[in-house]
C-alpha positions in Angstrom: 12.4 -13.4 18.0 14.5 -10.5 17.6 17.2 -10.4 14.9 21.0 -11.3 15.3 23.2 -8.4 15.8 25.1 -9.0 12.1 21.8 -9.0 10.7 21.0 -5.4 13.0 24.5 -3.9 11.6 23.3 -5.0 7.7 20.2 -3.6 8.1 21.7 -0.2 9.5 23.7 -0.5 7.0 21.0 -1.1 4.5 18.6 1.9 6.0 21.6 4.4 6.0 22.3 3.7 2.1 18.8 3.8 1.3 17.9 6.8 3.2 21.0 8.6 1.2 19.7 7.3 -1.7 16.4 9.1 -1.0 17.7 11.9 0.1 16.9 11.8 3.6 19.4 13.7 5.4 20.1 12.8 9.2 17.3 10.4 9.5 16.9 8.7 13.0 15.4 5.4 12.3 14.2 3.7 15.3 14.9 0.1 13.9 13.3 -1.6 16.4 10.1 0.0 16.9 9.5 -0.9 13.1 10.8 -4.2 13.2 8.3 -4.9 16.3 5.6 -2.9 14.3 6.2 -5.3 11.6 6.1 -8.8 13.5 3.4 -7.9 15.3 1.2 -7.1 12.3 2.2 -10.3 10.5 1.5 -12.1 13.7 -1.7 -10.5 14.0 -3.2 -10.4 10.8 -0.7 -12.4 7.7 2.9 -11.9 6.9 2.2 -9.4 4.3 0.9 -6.9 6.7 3.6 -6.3 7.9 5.5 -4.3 5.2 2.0 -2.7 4.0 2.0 -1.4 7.9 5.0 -0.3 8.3 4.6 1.9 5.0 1.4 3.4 6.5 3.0 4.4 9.8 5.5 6.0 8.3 3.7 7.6 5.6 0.9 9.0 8.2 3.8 10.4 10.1 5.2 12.0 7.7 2.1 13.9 6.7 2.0 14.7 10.9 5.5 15.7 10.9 5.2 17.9 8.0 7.6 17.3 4.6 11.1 18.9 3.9 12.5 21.4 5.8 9.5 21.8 8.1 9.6 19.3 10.1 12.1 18.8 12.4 13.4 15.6 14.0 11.7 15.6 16.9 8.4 16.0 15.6 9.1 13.3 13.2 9.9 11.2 16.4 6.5 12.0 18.0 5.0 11.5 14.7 6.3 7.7 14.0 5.3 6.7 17.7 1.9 7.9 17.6 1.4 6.3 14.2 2.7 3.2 15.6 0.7 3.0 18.4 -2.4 3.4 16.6 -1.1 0.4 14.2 -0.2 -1.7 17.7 -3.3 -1.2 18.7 -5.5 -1.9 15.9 -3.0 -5.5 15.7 -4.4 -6.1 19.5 -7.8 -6.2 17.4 -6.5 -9.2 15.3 -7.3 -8.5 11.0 -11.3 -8.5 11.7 -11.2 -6.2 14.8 -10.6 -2.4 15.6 -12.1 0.7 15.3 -12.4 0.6 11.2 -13.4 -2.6 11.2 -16.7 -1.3 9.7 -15.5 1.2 7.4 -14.9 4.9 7.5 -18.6 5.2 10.0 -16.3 5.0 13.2 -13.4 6.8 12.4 -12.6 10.4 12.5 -12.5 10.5 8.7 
C-alpha cells in the first residue's frame, strides 16, 4: 500500500533534515524506490529486512558511486538502482533462494 501524501511530505521532510544533519549536500533521494525496496523485502523475507536492505543498497552504492567529492549525482543515481535491482531480485527468490543462497561459492566474491 503506498503511503499517504502527509506521511510522503514528513518523510521528505524527515530525509532532508537528516541528510543536513549528515552532511549530505544536494542529495536526490528517490523515496519511492526505497520505500518499495523496503516492502518488498519485508514481504519477501520478515519485516526486519527491510531496513537491514535498504542500508545495504545504499551502502553498496555508495562504494560504486565513489565517496565525497568524487562521485557525482548521477553516478550515485546509477549506483542506487543497480544495487536495488540486485536486492529486488534476490526478494523474487523469497529469504532461502537467490544466488548466495549457498554462501560466497556462487557469487563473484
Amino acid at each position: 500500500m503506498p503511503a499517504a501524501d502527509d506521511e510522503l511530505q514528513v518523510l521528505d521532510e524527515w530525509s532532508q533534515r537528516l541528510a543536513q544533519a549528515l552532511q549530505l549536500l544536494d542529495l536526490e533521494l528517490d523515496q519511492e524506490l526505497l520505500l518499495a525496496l523496503a516492502r518488498k523485502s519485508a514481504d519477501s523475507v520478515i519485516h526486519a529486512a527491510a531496513p537491514v536492505t535498504t542500508f545495504l543498497v545504499g551502502y553498496a552504492a555508495g562504494l560504486e558511486a565513489g565517496t565525497g567529492s568524487a562521485g557525482s549525482q548521477a553516478s550515485s543515481r546509477v549506483a542506487i538502482r543497480k544495487a536495488a535491482e540486485v536486492a529486488f531480485q534476490l526478494c523474487d527468490q523469497g529469504a532461502d533462494g537467490g544466488p548466495a543462497s549457498k554462501g560466497w561459492a556462487d557469487t563473484a566474491q
